[in-house]
N, C-alpha and C positions, 0 to 999 in steps of 0.2 A: 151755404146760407144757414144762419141759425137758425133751429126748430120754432114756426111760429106755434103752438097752439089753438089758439082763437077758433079757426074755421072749422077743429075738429070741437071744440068747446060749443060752441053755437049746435053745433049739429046732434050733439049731442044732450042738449038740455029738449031738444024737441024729437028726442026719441030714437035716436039710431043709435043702430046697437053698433054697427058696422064703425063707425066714428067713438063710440067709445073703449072696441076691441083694439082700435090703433091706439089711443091713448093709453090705456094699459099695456099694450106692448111695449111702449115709449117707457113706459113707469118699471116697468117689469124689474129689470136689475135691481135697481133702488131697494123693490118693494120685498126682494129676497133678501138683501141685507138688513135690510130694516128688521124685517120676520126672523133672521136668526141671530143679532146682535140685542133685541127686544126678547127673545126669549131666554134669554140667559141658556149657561151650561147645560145645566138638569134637561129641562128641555130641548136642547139644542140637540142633543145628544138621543133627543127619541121620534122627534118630529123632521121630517124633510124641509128645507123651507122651500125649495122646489114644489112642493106634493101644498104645501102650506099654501102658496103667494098662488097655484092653480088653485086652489078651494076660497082666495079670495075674489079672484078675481070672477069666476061662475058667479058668488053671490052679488056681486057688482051687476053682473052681466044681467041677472034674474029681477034688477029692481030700478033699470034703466031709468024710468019712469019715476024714479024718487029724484031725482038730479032736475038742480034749476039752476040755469047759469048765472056764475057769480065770480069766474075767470078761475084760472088756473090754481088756485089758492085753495081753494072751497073745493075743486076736484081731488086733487093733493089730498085734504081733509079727511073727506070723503071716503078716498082708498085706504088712508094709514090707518082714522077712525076704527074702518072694519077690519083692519089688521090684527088692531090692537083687542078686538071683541075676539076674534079667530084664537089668539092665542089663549087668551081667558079660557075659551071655553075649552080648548085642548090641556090646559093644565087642567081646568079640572075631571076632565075626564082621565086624566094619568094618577091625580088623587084618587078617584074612583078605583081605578083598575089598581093601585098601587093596595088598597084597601082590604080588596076582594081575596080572598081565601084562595090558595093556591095559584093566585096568578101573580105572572110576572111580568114587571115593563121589560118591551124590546128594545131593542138597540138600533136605530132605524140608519142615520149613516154618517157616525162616526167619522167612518172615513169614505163620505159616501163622494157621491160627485160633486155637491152643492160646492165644498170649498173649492173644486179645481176649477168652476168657472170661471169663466174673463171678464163677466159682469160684475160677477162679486169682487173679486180683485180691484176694477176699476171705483165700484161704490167704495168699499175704504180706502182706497188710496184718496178720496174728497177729504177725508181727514185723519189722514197716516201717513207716515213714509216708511214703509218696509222696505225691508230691502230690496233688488233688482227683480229677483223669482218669486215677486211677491203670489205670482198664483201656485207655490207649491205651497200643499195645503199644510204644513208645519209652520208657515210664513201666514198664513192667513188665520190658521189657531193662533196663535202668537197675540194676533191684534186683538182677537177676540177675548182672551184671558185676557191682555192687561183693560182690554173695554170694561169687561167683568169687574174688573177690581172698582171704577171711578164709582163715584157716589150715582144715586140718582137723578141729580140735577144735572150733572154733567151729562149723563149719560143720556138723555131728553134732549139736551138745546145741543148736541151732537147730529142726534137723529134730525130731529126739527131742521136745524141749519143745514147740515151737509148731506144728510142723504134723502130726507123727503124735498128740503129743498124752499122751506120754507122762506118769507122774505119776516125782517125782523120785526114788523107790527103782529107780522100774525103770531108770529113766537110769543112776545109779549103778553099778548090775547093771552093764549095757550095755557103760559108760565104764570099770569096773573103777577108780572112784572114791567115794569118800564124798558122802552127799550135800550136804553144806555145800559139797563142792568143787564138784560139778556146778552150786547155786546162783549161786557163785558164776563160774563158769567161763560159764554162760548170762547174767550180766550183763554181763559183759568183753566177750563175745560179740555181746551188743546193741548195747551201747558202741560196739564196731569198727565195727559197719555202720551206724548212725546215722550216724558221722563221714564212714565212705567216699560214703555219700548227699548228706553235706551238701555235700561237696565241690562247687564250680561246673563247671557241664559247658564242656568244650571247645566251643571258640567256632567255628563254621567257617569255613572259609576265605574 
C-alpha cells in the first residue's frame, strides 16, 4: 500500500516527537541527496551529508513544537527550509576556518560512504539514469558533476520536483513562477542533465 502520511502529520502537529522521528526517517534518503547535491562540490567534499541530514533532523526534532499541520507540503518545507539554513551555516563556517591562520579545511568523505548508499542512489535515479551500478560511487559522482554544471534554476525545480518531492503549486510558490513555467522549466531542466550525462567520459591518460 502506498505510504499514507496524514495520521503521522496530524500526530505530529500536536506534538509527538515519536510521529515526527517516523516521518523523517521516511524523508531521510531524499534529505541526504538533497544536502549533498545543494551543497555543491567545495562543500560536498568537506561535509558528510550523513553527519549533515543527522544535524538536521536533531534540530527538527528539538522544535517539534514549531509545526502546525498544513499536510505533507508544509512538512517537506519545513525539513528542506532547515536544510538549506544547515548548509549556510556550515559554508560559512568553512569560510571562517578557511580564513584562519594555519588552518586547513578537511577532507571529510570524498570517498566516504555517503555515495555508496542505496538511498542516495535511489533519490537520483528520480531524475537520472545512470547506468545499471549506478551506487558505485564514480556512477553517482558522475551525476553529481554534471548537476554541478546546470544553472541555478535548473538545479532548484530538480530538487523541488524530484527529490523533495514537491507538488507543482508549491514549486511555483517557491520559484515565484506560474506553474506551466515551472512545468516546463523542470523539463528544460531534465533535458540539460540527460545531455551532460550522455556526454562521453574523459578518457585517461
Amino acid at each position: 500500500m502506498p505510504f499514507d502520511p496524514e495520521p503521522l502529520l496530524q500526530r505530529a502537529s500536536q506534538g509527538d516527537a515519536a510521529s515526527v522521528a517516523s516521518l523523517l526517517e521516511r524523508y531521510l534518503p531524499g534529505l541526504r541527496a538533497f544536502l549533498r547535491l545543494r551543497a555543491g562540490k567545495a562543500l560536498r567534499a568537506r561535509e558528510s551529508a550523513s553527519d549533515l541530514a543527522q544535524s538536521v533532523c536533531r534540530e527538527i526534532l528539538e522544535h517539534v513544537d514549531r509545526y502546525q499541520y498544513r499536510g505533507e507540503a508544509e512538512f517537506k518545507n519545513w525539513l528542506f527550509t532547515t536544510a538549506l539554513r544547515k548548509l549556510a551555516h556550515r559554508r560559512a563556517h568553512w569560510n571562517t576556518q578557511k580564513r584562519g591562520a594555519g588552518r586547513e579545511w578537511r577532507e571529510a568523505d570524498r570517498a566516504g560512504n555517503d555515495s555508496a548508499e542505496d538511498g542516495l542512489a535511489a533519490a537520483y535515479a528520480s531524475f537520472a539514469t545512470p547506468s545499471r551500478h549506478a551506487v558505485a560511487r564514480e556512477e553517482l559522482a558522475r551525476v553529481e558533476a554534471a548537476f554541478d554544471q546546470l544553472t541555478e534554476a535548473h538545479r532548484e525545480v530538480i530538487l523541488l520536483a524530484r527529490v523533495v518531492g514537491l507538488p507543482h503549486k508549491e514549486i511555483a510558490a517557491r520559484m515565484d513562477r506560474s506553474e506551466p513555467a515551472t512545468r516546463t522549466l523542470l523539463h528544460r531542466a531534465l533535458l540539460a542533465l540527460s545531455e551532460l550525462l550522455a556526454e562521453p567520459k574523459a578518457s585517461g591518460g
